[in-house]
C-alpha positions in Angstrom: 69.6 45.4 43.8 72.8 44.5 46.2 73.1 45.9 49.4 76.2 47.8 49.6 79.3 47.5 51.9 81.1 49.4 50.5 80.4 53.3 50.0 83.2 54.9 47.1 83.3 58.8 47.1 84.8 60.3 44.4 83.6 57.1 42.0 84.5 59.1 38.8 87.7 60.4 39.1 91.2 58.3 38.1 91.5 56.6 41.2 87.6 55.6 41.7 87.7 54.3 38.1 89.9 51.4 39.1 89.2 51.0 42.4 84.9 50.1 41.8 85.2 47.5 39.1 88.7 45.4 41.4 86.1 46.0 44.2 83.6 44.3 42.7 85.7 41.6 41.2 86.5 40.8 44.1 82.6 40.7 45.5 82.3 43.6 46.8 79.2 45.3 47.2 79.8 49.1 46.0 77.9 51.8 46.3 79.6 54.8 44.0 78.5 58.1 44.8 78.5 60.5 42.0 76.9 64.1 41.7 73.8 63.7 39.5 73.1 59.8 39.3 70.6 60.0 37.0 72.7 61.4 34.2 76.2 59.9 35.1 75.1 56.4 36.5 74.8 54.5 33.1 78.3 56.2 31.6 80.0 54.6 35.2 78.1 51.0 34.6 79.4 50.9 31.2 82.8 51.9 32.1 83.0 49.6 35.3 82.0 46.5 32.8 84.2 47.7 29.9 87.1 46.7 32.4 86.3 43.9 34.1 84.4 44.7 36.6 80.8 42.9 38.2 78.0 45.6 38.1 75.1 43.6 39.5 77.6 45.1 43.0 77.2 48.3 41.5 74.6 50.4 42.9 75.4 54.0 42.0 74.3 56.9 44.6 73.6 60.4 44.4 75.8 62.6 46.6 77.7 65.5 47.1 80.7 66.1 49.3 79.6 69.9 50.0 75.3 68.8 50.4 74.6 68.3 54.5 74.8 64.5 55.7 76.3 64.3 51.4 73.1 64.1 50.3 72.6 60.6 51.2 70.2 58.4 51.7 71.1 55.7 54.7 73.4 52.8 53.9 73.5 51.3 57.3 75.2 47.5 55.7 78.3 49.4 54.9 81.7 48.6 56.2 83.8 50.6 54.4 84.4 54.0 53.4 86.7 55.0 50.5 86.9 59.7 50.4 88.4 60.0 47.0 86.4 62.6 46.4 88.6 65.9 45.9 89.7 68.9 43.7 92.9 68.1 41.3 94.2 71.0 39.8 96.5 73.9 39.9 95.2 77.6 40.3 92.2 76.7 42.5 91.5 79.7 45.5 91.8 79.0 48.8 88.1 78.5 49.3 87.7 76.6 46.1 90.3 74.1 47.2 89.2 73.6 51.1 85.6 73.4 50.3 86.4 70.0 49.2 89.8 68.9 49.5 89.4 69.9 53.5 85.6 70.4 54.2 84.6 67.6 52.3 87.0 64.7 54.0 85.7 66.0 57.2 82.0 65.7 56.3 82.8 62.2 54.6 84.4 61.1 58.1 81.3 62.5 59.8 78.5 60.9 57.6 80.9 57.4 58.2 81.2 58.0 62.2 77.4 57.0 62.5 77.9 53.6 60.6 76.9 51.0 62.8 79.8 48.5 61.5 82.3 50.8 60.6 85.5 48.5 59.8 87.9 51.2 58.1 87.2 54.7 57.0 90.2 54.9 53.4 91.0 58.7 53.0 93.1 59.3 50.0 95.9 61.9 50.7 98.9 62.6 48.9 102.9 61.5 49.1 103.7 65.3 49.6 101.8 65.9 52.8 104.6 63.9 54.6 106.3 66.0 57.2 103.9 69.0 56.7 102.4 70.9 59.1 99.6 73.5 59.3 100.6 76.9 59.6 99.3 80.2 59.0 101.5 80.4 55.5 100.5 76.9 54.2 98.3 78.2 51.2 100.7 81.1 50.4 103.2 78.3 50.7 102.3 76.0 48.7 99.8 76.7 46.8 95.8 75.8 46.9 95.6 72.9 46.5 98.9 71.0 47.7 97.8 72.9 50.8 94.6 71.9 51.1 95.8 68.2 51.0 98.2 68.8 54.2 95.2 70.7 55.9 93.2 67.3 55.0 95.3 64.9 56.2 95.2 67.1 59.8 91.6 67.0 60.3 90.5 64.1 59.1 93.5 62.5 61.5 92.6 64.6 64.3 88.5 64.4 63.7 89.2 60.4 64.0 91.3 60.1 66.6 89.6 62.2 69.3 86.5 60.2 68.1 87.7 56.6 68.2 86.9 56.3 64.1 88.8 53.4 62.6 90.6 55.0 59.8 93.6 54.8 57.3 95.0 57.3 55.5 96.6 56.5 52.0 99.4 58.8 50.2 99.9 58.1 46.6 102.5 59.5 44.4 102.0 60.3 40.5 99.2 57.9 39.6 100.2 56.8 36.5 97.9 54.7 33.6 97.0 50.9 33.9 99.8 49.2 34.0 98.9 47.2 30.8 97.0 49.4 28.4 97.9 52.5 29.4 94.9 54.0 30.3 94.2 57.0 32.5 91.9 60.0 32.7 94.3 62.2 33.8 96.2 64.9 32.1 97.5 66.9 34.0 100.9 66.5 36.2 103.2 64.1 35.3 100.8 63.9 31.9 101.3 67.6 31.2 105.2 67.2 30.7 105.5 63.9 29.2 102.7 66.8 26.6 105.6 69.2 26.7 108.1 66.7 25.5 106.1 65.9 22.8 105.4 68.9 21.6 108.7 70.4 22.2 108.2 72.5 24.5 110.3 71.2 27.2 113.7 72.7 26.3 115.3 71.6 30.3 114.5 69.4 32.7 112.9 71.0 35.5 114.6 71.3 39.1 118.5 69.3 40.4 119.9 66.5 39.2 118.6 65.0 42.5 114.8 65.4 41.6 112.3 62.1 41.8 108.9 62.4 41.0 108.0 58.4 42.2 104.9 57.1 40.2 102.3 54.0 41.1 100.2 52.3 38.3 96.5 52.8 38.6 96.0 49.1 38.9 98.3 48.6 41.3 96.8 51.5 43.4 93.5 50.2 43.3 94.7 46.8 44.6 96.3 48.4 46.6 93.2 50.4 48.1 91.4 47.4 47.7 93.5 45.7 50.8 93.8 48.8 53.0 90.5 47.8 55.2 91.6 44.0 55.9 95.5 44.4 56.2 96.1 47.8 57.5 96.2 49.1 61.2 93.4 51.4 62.5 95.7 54.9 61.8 97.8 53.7 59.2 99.5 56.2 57.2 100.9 54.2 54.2 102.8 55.9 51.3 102.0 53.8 47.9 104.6 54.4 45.2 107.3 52.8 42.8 110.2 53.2 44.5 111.7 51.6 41.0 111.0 55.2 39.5 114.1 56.9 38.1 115.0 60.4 38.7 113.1 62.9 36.8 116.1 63.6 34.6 116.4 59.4 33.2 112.7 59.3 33.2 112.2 61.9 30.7 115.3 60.5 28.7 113.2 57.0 29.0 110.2 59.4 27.8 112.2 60.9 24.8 113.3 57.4 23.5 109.4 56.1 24.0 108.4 59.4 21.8 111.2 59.4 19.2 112.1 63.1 20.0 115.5 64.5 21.8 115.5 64.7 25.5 116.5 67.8 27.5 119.9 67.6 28.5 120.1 70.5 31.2 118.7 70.8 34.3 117.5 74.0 35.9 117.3 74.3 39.5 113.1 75.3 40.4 114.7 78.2 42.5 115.8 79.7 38.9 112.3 78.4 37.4 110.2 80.3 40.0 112.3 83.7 39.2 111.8 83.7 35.6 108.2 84.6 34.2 105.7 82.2 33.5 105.2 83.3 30.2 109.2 81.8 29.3 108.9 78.8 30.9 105.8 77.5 30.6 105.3 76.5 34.1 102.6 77.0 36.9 104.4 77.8 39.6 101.8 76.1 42.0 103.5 72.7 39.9 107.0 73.5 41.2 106.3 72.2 44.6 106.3 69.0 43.7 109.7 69.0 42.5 111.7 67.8 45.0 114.3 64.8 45.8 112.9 64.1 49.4 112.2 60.6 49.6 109.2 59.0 51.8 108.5 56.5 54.4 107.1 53.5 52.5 107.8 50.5 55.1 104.3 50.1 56.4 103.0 50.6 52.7 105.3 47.7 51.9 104.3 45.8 54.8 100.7 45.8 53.7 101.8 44.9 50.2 103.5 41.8 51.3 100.0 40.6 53.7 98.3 41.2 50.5 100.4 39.8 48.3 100.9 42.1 46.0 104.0 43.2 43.6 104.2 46.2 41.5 103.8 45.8 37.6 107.3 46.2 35.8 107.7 49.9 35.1 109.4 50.3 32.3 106.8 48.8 30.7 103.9 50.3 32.6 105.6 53.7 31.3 105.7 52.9 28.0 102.1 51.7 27.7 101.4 55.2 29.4 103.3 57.4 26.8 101.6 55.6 24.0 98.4 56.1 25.7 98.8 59.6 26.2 99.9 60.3 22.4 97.3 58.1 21.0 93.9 60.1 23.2 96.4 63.1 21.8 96.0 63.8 25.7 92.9 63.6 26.8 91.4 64.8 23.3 89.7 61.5 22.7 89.7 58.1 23.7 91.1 55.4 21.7 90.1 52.0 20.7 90.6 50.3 24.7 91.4 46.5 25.6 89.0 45.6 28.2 90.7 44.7 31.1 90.1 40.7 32.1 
Protein backbone atom coordinates (compact mmCIF):
# COMPACT_ATOMS: atom_id res chain seq x y z
CA UNK A 1 0.00 0.00 0.00
CA UNK A 2 1.36 3.76 -0.94
CA UNK A 3 1.55 6.28 1.52
CA UNK A 4 -0.56 9.11 0.53
CA UNK A 5 0.27 12.85 -0.12
CA UNK A 6 -2.33 13.65 -1.31
CA UNK A 7 -5.88 13.56 0.61
CA UNK A 8 -9.09 14.18 -2.22
CA UNK A 9 -12.46 15.00 -0.50
CA UNK A 10 -15.30 14.64 -2.47
CA UNK A 11 -13.34 11.68 -4.67
CA UNK A 12 -16.78 10.68 -6.30
CA UNK A 13 -18.32 13.54 -7.53
CA UNK A 14 -17.56 15.11 -11.35
CA UNK A 15 -14.70 16.98 -10.40
CA UNK A 16 -12.95 14.17 -8.09
CA UNK A 17 -13.43 11.74 -10.91
CA UNK A 18 -10.88 13.49 -13.07
CA UNK A 19 -8.90 14.96 -10.77
CA UNK A 20 -7.59 11.18 -8.79
CA UNK A 21 -6.61 9.22 -11.83
CA UNK A 22 -4.37 12.85 -13.56
CA UNK A 23 -3.11 12.82 -9.87
CA UNK A 24 -1.93 9.66 -10.02
CA UNK A 25 -0.58 9.76 -13.56
CA UNK A 26 1.32 12.06 -12.60
CA UNK A 27 2.68 9.98 -9.32
CA UNK A 28 0.77 11.16 -6.94
CA UNK A 29 0.02 9.35 -4.00
CA UNK A 30 -3.94 9.74 -3.37
CA UNK A 31 -5.86 9.02 -0.71
CA UNK A 32 -9.78 9.45 -1.85
CA UNK A 33 -12.10 9.75 0.75
CA UNK A 34 -15.48 8.46 0.12
CA UNK A 35 -18.46 7.70 2.63
CA UNK A 36 -18.64 3.93 3.03
CA UNK A 37 -15.27 2.52 1.55
CA UNK A 38 -16.06 -0.80 1.81
CA UNK A 39 -18.92 -0.67 -0.69
CA UNK A 40 -17.79 2.22 -3.00
CA UNK A 41 -13.92 1.68 -3.01
CA UNK A 42 -13.75 -1.05 -5.77
CA UNK A 43 -16.49 0.93 -8.22
CA UNK A 44 -13.69 4.16 -7.73
CA UNK A 45 -10.59 1.65 -8.50
CA UNK A 46 -12.27 0.50 -11.56
CA UNK A 47 -13.32 3.80 -12.62
CA UNK A 48 -9.88 5.57 -11.81
CA UNK A 49 -8.14 2.66 -14.22
CA UNK A 50 -10.84 2.72 -16.86
CA UNK A 51 -9.37 6.27 -17.52
CA UNK A 52 -6.01 6.19 -17.25
CA UNK A 53 -5.23 6.48 -14.12
CA UNK A 54 -2.34 4.48 -11.66
CA UNK A 55 -4.23 2.81 -8.75
CA UNK A 56 -1.33 1.13 -6.95
CA UNK A 57 -1.49 5.49 -5.63
CA UNK A 58 -4.92 4.82 -4.89
CA UNK A 59 -5.62 4.17 -1.46
CA UNK A 60 -9.29 4.83 -0.88
CA UNK A 61 -10.42 6.23 2.79
CA UNK A 62 -13.46 6.22 4.73
CA UNK A 63 -14.70 9.70 5.72
CA UNK A 64 -17.35 11.96 6.06
CA UNK A 65 -17.30 15.80 5.82
CA UNK A 66 -20.17 16.06 8.67
CA UNK A 67 -18.32 12.90 11.13
CA UNK A 68 -15.82 14.86 13.96
CA UNK A 69 -12.01 15.03 12.79
CA UNK A 70 -14.08 13.47 9.12
CA UNK A 71 -13.91 10.29 10.39
CA UNK A 72 -10.35 9.80 9.62
CA UNK A 73 -7.77 7.93 10.46
CA UNK A 74 -4.22 9.93 10.59
CA UNK A 75 -2.43 10.65 7.28
CA UNK A 76 0.41 12.58 8.62
CA UNK A 77 2.69 12.16 4.88
CA UNK A 78 0.20 14.34 3.30
CA UNK A 79 0.87 17.53 1.54
CA UNK A 80 -2.05 18.38 -0.03
CA UNK A 81 -5.61 18.85 0.51
CA UNK A 82 -8.21 18.88 -2.26
CA UNK A 83 -12.27 19.96 -0.35
CA UNK A 84 -14.43 18.94 -3.29
CA UNK A 85 -16.66 17.51 -1.18
CA UNK A 86 -20.05 19.54 -1.39
CA UNK A 87 -23.88 19.56 -2.14
CA UNK A 88 -24.84 20.32 -6.00
CA UNK A 89 -28.30 20.90 -6.45
CA UNK A 90 -31.19 23.23 -6.53
CA UNK A 91 -33.93 23.14 -3.76
CA UNK A 92 -31.65 22.15 -0.94
CA UNK A 93 -32.77 24.04 2.78
CA UNK A 94 -30.66 26.22 4.37
CA UNK A 95 -29.44 23.67 6.78
CA UNK A 96 -29.17 20.98 4.15
CA UNK A 97 -26.96 23.13 2.08
CA UNK A 98 -24.50 24.72 5.03
CA UNK A 99 -24.03 21.43 6.65
CA UNK A 100 -21.73 20.74 3.93
CA UNK A 101 -21.19 23.26 1.48
CA UNK A 102 -20.16 25.62 4.65
CA UNK A 103 -19.62 23.41 7.71
CA UNK A 104 -17.90 20.89 5.87
CA UNK A 105 -15.05 23.22 4.11
CA UNK A 106 -14.47 24.46 7.50
CA UNK A 107 -13.99 21.08 9.22
CA UNK A 108 -11.85 19.95 6.03
CA UNK A 109 -9.56 23.18 6.71
CA UNK A 110 -9.45 22.12 10.37
CA UNK A 111 -8.57 18.37 10.05
CA UNK A 112 -5.69 19.88 7.26
CA UNK A 113 -4.43 22.75 9.90
CA UNK A 114 -2.81 19.83 12.05
CA UNK A 115 -0.75 18.40 8.94
CA UNK A 116 2.72 18.54 9.86
CA UNK A 117 3.73 19.42 5.99
CA UNK A 118 0.91 21.18 4.85
CA UNK A 119 2.05 22.63 1.35
CA UNK A 120 -1.53 23.92 0.01
CA UNK A 121 -4.96 23.36 1.33
CA UNK A 122 -7.28 23.39 -2.72
CA UNK A 123 -10.95 24.47 -1.76
CA UNK A 124 -13.20 24.24 -4.64
CA UNK A 125 -15.58 27.25 -4.88
CA UNK A 126 -17.50 28.55 -7.57
CA UNK A 127 -17.21 31.49 -10.45
CA UNK A 128 -20.39 33.11 -9.00
CA UNK A 129 -19.13 33.82 -5.42
CA UNK A 130 -17.01 36.66 -7.09
CA UNK A 131 -17.92 39.95 -5.55
CA UNK A 132 -20.33 38.42 -2.99
CA UNK A 133 -20.69 39.16 0.34
CA UNK A 134 -22.36 37.67 3.38
CA UNK A 135 -25.33 39.27 4.56
CA UNK A 136 -28.32 38.50 6.50
CA UNK A 137 -30.45 37.98 2.98
CA UNK A 138 -27.85 35.77 1.25
CA UNK A 139 -29.96 32.50 1.38
CA UNK A 140 -33.31 34.39 0.62
CA UNK A 141 -31.15 35.92 -2.04
CA UNK A 142 -29.93 33.52 -3.78
CA UNK A 143 -30.91 30.56 -3.04
CA UNK A 144 -29.49 27.47 -0.84
CA UNK A 145 -27.11 26.50 -2.34
CA UNK A 146 -25.47 29.36 -4.51
CA UNK A 147 -25.46 30.91 -1.00
CA UNK A 148 -23.98 28.47 0.72
CA UNK A 149 -20.92 28.56 -1.76
CA UNK A 150 -20.37 32.53 -0.99
CA UNK A 151 -20.77 31.68 2.82
CA UNK A 152 -17.91 28.97 2.00
CA UNK A 153 -15.56 30.86 0.35
CA UNK A 154 -15.82 33.52 3.59
CA UNK A 155 -14.87 31.06 6.16
CA UNK A 156 -12.72 28.97 4.78
CA UNK A 157 -10.77 32.45 3.68
CA UNK A 158 -11.13 33.89 6.98
CA UNK A 159 -10.50 30.41 9.08
CA UNK A 160 -7.08 30.34 7.00
CA UNK A 161 -5.90 33.52 7.19
CA UNK A 162 -6.19 34.28 10.83
CA UNK A 163 -4.56 30.86 11.19
CA UNK A 164 -1.52 31.18 8.88
CA UNK A 165 -3.04 27.89 6.69
CA UNK A 166 -1.53 27.83 3.21
CA UNK A 167 -4.55 27.72 1.05
CA UNK A 168 -5.99 28.41 -2.51
CA UNK A 169 -9.21 28.76 -3.43
CA UNK A 170 -10.45 27.66 -6.94
CA UNK A 171 -13.69 28.99 -8.80
CA UNK A 172 -14.87 26.96 -11.72
CA UNK A 173 -17.58 27.78 -14.08
CA UNK A 174 -19.98 25.14 -15.79
CA UNK A 175 -17.82 22.01 -15.65
CA UNK A 176 -18.48 20.60 -18.72
CA UNK A 177 -17.57 16.61 -20.08
CA UNK A 178 -13.99 15.39 -21.05
CA UNK A 179 -12.96 17.30 -23.59
CA UNK A 180 -12.56 14.24 -25.87
CA UNK A 181 -15.22 11.71 -25.22
CA UNK A 182 -17.59 13.64 -23.72
CA UNK A 183 -17.97 12.20 -20.59
CA UNK A 184 -19.45 13.61 -17.36
CA UNK A 185 -21.62 12.60 -14.38
CA UNK A 186 -23.45 15.55 -14.25
CA UNK A 187 -26.83 16.36 -15.27
CA UNK A 188 -27.99 18.95 -14.03
CA UNK A 189 -27.17 22.77 -14.95
CA UNK A 190 -25.88 23.47 -18.10
CA UNK A 191 -26.89 19.49 -18.81
CA UNK A 192 -30.48 20.18 -17.89
CA UNK A 193 -31.07 22.73 -20.80
CA UNK A 194 -28.90 21.31 -23.50
CA UNK A 195 -32.19 18.16 -21.97
CA UNK A 196 -34.69 20.81 -22.68
CA UNK A 197 -33.48 21.49 -26.21
CA UNK A 198 -33.69 18.17 -26.97
CA UNK A 199 -36.80 17.47 -25.86
CA UNK A 200 -38.35 20.63 -26.89
CA UNK A 201 -39.02 22.04 -24.27
CA UNK A 202 -37.03 25.05 -24.45
CA UNK A 203 -39.28 27.35 -26.50
CA UNK A 204 -36.71 30.92 -25.52
CA UNK A 205 -33.58 31.37 -24.46
CA UNK A 206 -33.48 32.24 -21.00
CA UNK A 207 -32.31 35.85 -19.70
CA UNK A 208 -30.57 39.20 -22.27
CA UNK A 209 -28.95 38.94 -25.23
CA UNK A 210 -25.95 39.82 -23.02
CA UNK A 211 -26.03 36.43 -20.93
CA UNK A 212 -22.68 34.07 -20.80
CA UNK A 213 -22.75 31.04 -18.94
CA UNK A 214 -18.58 30.42 -19.48
CA UNK A 215 -17.82 26.58 -19.35
CA UNK A 216 -14.24 24.60 -18.51
CA UNK A 217 -13.70 20.91 -19.67
CA UNK A 218 -13.38 18.40 -16.93
CA UNK A 219 -9.90 17.47 -18.11
CA UNK A 220 -8.78 20.69 -18.30
CA UNK A 221 -10.08 21.45 -14.73
CA UNK A 222 -8.49 18.63 -13.27
CA UNK A 223 -5.13 19.64 -14.75
CA UNK A 224 -5.81 22.46 -13.75
CA UNK A 225 -6.33 21.44 -9.93
CA UNK A 226 -3.62 19.23 -10.50
CA UNK A 227 -1.02 22.50 -10.67
CA UNK A 228 -2.78 24.63 -8.09
CA UNK A 229 -0.38 23.37 -5.04
CA UNK A 230 3.07 23.91 -7.01
CA UNK A 231 2.22 27.12 -9.10
CA UNK A 232 -0.19 29.10 -7.18
CA UNK A 233 0.31 31.75 -4.33
CA UNK A 234 -0.60 30.84 -0.68
CA UNK A 235 -4.34 32.85 -0.98
CA UNK A 236 -4.83 32.53 -4.51
CA UNK A 237 -8.22 33.03 -5.74
CA UNK A 238 -8.13 31.79 -9.33
CA UNK A 239 -11.33 31.71 -11.60
CA UNK A 240 -10.94 28.62 -14.19
CA UNK A 241 -13.11 28.91 -17.22
CA UNK A 242 -13.24 29.13 -21.18
CA UNK A 243 -13.28 32.47 -21.77
CA UNK A 244 -13.85 31.15 -25.68
CA UNK A 245 -17.48 30.29 -24.51
CA UNK A 246 -20.11 32.16 -26.57
CA UNK A 247 -23.08 33.83 -25.25
CA UNK A 248 -25.78 31.71 -24.03
CA UNK A 249 -27.93 32.68 -26.94
CA UNK A 250 -24.95 31.22 -29.94
CA UNK A 251 -24.28 28.43 -27.63
CA UNK A 252 -27.62 26.92 -27.69
CA UNK A 253 -27.88 27.81 -31.55
CA UNK A 254 -24.30 25.74 -31.58
CA UNK A 255 -26.45 23.12 -29.41
CA UNK A 256 -29.46 23.11 -31.82
CA UNK A 257 -27.20 22.40 -34.88
CA UNK A 258 -25.20 19.51 -32.72
CA UNK A 259 -28.91 18.04 -32.00
CA UNK A 260 -30.59 18.46 -35.40
CA UNK A 261 -33.60 20.34 -33.79
CA UNK A 262 -34.55 24.32 -34.19
CA UNK A 263 -32.97 26.70 -31.72
CA UNK A 264 -34.97 29.29 -29.77
CA UNK A 265 -34.87 32.41 -31.38
CA UNK A 266 -36.17 34.86 -28.44
CA UNK A 267 -34.82 35.85 -25.53
CA UNK A 268 -36.63 36.48 -22.31
CA UNK A 269 -35.21 38.72 -19.83
CA UNK A 270 -34.91 36.28 -16.18
CA UNK A 271 -36.76 39.34 -14.49
CA UNK A 272 -39.96 38.23 -16.82
CA UNK A 273 -38.95 34.34 -16.08
CA UNK A 274 -39.01 34.78 -12.23
CA UNK A 275 -42.68 36.56 -12.51
CA UNK A 276 -44.22 33.86 -14.51
CA UNK A 277 -45.14 30.47 -12.68
CA UNK A 278 -42.85 27.66 -12.56
CA UNK A 279 -45.27 25.41 -13.82
CA UNK A 280 -45.07 27.57 -17.60
CA UNK A 281 -41.69 27.85 -17.80
CA UNK A 282 -40.14 25.03 -16.68
CA UNK A 283 -37.54 26.69 -14.59
CA UNK A 284 -36.26 26.48 -10.91
CA UNK A 285 -36.02 29.71 -9.96
CA UNK A 286 -33.01 28.92 -7.62
CA UNK A 287 -31.34 28.23 -11.53
CA UNK A 288 -31.93 31.88 -12.58
CA UNK A 289 -29.17 33.23 -10.60
CA UNK A 290 -26.77 32.06 -12.56
CA UNK A 291 -27.92 33.90 -15.54
CA UNK A 292 -26.02 36.76 -15.77
CA UNK A 293 -23.53 38.65 -18.29
CA UNK A 294 -20.95 39.69 -15.50
CA UNK A 295 -17.72 38.58 -16.49
CA UNK A 296 -14.86 37.46 -13.99
CA UNK A 297 -11.33 38.13 -13.02
CA UNK A 298 -9.33 35.22 -14.70
CA UNK A 299 -5.71 36.82 -14.85
CA UNK A 300 -4.09 34.99 -12.05
CA UNK A 301 -6.01 31.77 -13.29
CA UNK A 302 -4.26 32.39 -16.58
CA UNK A 303 -1.08 33.19 -14.98
CA UNK A 304 -0.99 29.72 -13.40
CA UNK A 305 -2.01 28.17 -16.68
CA UNK A 306 0.92 29.61 -18.49
CA UNK A 307 3.61 28.26 -15.33
CA UNK A 308 1.89 25.09 -15.90
CA UNK A 309 1.74 24.97 -19.27
CA UNK A 310 -1.36 24.33 -19.97
CA UNK A 311 -4.02 25.39 -22.92
CA UNK A 312 -7.60 24.78 -22.97
CA UNK A 313 -8.99 21.95 -25.43
CA UNK A 314 -10.81 23.48 -28.52
CA UNK A 315 -14.33 24.08 -27.52
CA UNK A 316 -16.29 23.71 -30.17
CA UNK A 317 -15.35 20.45 -30.22
CA UNK A 318 -15.24 19.72 -26.46
CA UNK A 319 -19.10 20.84 -26.91
CA UNK A 320 -19.97 18.66 -29.35
CA UNK A 321 -18.44 15.55 -27.84
CA UNK A 322 -20.55 16.74 -24.77
CA UNK A 323 -24.02 16.95 -26.47
CA UNK A 324 -23.49 13.57 -28.02
CA UNK A 325 -22.58 12.27 -24.68
CA UNK A 326 -25.38 13.64 -23.04
CA UNK A 327 -28.02 12.16 -25.81
CA UNK A 328 -26.31 8.95 -26.01
CA UNK A 329 -26.42 8.15 -21.53
CA UNK A 330 -30.09 9.67 -22.61
CA UNK A 331 -28.90 11.99 -19.69
CA UNK A 332 -27.68 10.30 -17.12
CA UNK A 333 -30.00 7.19 -17.77
CA UNK A 334 -27.16 4.90 -18.61
CA UNK A 335 -23.75 4.84 -19.48
CA UNK A 336 -22.55 4.15 -22.90
CA UNK A 337 -19.85 2.16 -24.39
CA UNK A 338 -16.67 4.71 -23.00
CA UNK A 339 -13.05 5.13 -24.70
CA UNK A 340 -10.68 4.86 -21.94
CA UNK A 341 -8.83 7.78 -21.66
CA UNK A 342 -4.77 7.22 -22.47
Amino acid sequence: MSTPDTLVIGSTGLIGRWLIPELTRQGRHVAAMVRNAAERGDELRDWVAAHGGNTELLTVVDGDLTAPGLGLDPLPAVRDVYNLGGRFAFGLTESEARAVNVDGAVAALRWAQELPRLRRFVHISGYRVAGATVTATLYRDKGAYEASKVEADHAVRDHAEAHGIPYAIVNPSTVIGDSGTGETTQFIGLAAMVRDLHRGRLPVIPGGKDVWVPVVTADYFARFLAAVPEHAEPGAALWVLDEDTPLLGELLRDVARTLGVRPPRFHVPVGVIRRLPAKLTGADPETLGFLSADRYPTDSARALAERAGLTFPPLPQAMRAWVDYLVASEFGKHDPARTPVR
